[in-house]
C-alpha positions as CSV (number, residue, x, y, z in Angstrom):
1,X,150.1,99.3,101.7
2,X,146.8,101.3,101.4
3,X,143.7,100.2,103.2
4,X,141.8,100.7,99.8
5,X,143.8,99.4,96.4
6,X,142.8,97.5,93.2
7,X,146.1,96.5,92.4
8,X,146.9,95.1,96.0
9,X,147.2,91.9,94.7
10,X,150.1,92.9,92.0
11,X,151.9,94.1,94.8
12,X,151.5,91.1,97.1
13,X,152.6,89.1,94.0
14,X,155.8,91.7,93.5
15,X,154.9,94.1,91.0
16,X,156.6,97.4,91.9
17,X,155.5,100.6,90.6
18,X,154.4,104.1,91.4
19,X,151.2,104.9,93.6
20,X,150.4,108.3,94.2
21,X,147.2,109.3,96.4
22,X,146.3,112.8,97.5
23,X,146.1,112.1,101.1
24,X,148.8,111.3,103.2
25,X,148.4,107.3,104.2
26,X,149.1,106.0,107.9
27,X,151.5,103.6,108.6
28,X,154.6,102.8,106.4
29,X,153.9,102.6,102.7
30,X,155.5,103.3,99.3
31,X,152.3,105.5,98.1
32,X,153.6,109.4,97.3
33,X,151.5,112.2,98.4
34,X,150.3,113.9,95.6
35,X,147.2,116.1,94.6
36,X,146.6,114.9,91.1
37,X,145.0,117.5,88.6
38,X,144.8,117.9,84.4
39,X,147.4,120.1,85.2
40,X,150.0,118.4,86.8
41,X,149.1,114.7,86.0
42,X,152.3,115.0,82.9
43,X,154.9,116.8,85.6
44,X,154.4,114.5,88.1
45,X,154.9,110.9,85.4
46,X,158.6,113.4,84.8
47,X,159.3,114.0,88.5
48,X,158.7,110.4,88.9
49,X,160.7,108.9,85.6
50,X,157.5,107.1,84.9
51,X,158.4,105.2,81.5
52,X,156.7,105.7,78.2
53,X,155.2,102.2,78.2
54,X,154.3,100.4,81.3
55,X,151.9,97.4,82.2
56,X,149.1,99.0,84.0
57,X,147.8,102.7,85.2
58,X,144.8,102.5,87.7
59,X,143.2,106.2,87.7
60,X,141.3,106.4,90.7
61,X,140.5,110.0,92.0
62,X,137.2,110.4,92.7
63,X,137.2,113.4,91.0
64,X,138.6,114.3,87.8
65,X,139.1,110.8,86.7
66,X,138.3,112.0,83.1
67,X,140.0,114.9,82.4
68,X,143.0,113.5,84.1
69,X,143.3,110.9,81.9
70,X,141.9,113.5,78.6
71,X,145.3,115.6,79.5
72,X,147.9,112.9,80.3
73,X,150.1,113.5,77.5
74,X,149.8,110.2,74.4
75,X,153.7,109.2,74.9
76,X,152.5,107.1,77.8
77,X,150.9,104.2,76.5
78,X,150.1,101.6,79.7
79,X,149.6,98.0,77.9
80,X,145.9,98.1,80.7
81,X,144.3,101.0,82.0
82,X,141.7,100.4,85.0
83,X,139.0,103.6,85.6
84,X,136.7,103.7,88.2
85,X,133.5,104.5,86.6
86,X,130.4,106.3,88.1
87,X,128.0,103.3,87.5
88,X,125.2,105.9,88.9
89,X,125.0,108.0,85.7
90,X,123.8,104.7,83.5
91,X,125.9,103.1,80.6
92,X,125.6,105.5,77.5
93,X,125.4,109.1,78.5
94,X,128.9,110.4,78.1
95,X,128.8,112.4,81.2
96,X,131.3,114.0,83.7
97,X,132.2,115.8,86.5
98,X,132.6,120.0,85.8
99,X,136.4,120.3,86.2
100,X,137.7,121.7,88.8
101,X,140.9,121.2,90.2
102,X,140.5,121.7,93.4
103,X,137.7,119.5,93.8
104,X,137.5,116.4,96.8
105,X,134.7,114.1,97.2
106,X,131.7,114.9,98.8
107,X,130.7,111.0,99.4
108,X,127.8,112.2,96.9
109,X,126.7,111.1,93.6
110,X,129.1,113.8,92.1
111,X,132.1,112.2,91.3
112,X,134.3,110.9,88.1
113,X,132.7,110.3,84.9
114,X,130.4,107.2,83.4
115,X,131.7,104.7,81.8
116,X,130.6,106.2,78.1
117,X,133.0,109.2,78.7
118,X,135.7,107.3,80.0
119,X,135.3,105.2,76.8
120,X,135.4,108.2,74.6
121,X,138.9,109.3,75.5
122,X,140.4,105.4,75.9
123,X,138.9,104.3,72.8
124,X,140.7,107.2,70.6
125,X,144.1,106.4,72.6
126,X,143.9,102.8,71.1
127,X,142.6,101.0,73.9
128,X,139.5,98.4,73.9
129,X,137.0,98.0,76.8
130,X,137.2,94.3,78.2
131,X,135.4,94.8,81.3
132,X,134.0,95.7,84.3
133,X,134.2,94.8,87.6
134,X,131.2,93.0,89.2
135,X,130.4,96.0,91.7
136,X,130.4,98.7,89.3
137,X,133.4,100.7,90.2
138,X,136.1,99.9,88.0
139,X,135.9,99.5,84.3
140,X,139.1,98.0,82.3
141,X,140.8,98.4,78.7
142,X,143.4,96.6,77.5
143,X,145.6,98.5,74.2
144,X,144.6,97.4,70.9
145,X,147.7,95.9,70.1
146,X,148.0,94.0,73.4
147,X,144.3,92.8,73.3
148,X,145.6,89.0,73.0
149,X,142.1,87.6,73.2
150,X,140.4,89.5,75.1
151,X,136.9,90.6,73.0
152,X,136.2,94.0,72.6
153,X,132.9,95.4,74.5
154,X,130.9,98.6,74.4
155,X,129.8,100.2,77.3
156,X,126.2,99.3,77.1
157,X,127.9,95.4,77.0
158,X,130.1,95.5,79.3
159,X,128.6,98.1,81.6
160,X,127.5,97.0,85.6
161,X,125.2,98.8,87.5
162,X,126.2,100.1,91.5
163,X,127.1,97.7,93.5
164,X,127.7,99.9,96.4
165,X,126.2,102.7,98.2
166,X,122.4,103.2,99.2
167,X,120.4,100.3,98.9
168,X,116.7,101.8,98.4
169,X,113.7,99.0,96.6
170,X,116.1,95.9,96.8
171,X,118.9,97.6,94.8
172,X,121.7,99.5,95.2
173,X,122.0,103.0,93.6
174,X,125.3,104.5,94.2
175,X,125.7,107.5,96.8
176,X,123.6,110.4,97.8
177,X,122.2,111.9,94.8
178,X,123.5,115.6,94.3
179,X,122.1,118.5,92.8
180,X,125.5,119.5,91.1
181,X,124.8,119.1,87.6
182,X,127.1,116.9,85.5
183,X,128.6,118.1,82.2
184,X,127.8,116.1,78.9
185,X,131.4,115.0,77.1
């Protein structure tokens, strides 16, 4: 099933869908191994006859979480989109990752894109920020026209700081800092 998954609890409930991680998984499991990139993010929804609208896509590469979801192509309009967020680099500076398609996780500082970046490309796709988890990883929109309720945050409001990682003067602060520079978005 994955040993790490925010959606675990749609599958235990019978949601079906596609998973797709870049390393292979142990065990038996449904998740495909693939390497997801800006570049083949739109091939692999085709291989996989992923349909124009679906309930929810979960990008989670801790990577290129931004520009993969900057060049998935605007016919595929999930009704929620869930982003994990890089609650290290603070709530308004629009900041990401340099891309690179080839790049893996150092278990640094230098991964993904804050949660003002993310916003930047969901927001112009039509979708509102609703959330964020309590832990600061994973950030949540819901589409405009499926908001049913749900108010409408900025970052700044909605925004929580690391809840993981190093835990230096009572708090935590995300990973190992890195001296890879971040680009501004």
């Amino acid at each position: 099933m994955g040993a790490e998954c925010n959606s675990r609890l749609l599958l235990e409930q019978g949601w079906m869908g596609l998973r797709m991680d870049g390393m292979d998984q142990p065990g038996p499991t449904d998740i495909r191994q693939e390497f997801i990139t800006a570049e083949n993010i739109n091939e692999l929804f085709e291989a996989y006859d992923v349909p124009d609208e679906f309930d929810v896509l979960s990008i989670d590469i801790d990577s290129n979480d931004y520009w993969v979801l900057k060049a998935l192509d605007e016919r595929y309009r999930p009704r929620v989109l869930v982003m994990e967020y890089n609650a290290s680099l603070g709530p308004v500076d629009r900041k990401t990752i340099a891309y690179d398609p080839h790049h893996v996780w150092d278990v640094s500082s230098y991964f993904g894109a804050s949660l003002a970046a993310l916003h930047s490309v969901a927001s112009a796709r039509g979708y509102a920020l609703v959330g964020c988890d309590s832990a600061g990883v994973n950030a949540f929109w819901v589409r405009d026209n499926a908001l049913a309720g749900f108010e409408s945050l900025t970052p700044a409001d909605a925004f929580q700081p690391p809840g993981y990682g190093l835990h230096v003067w009572g708090r935590h602060i995300g990973f190992s800092p890195s001296a890879r520079p971040f680009v501004r978005v």
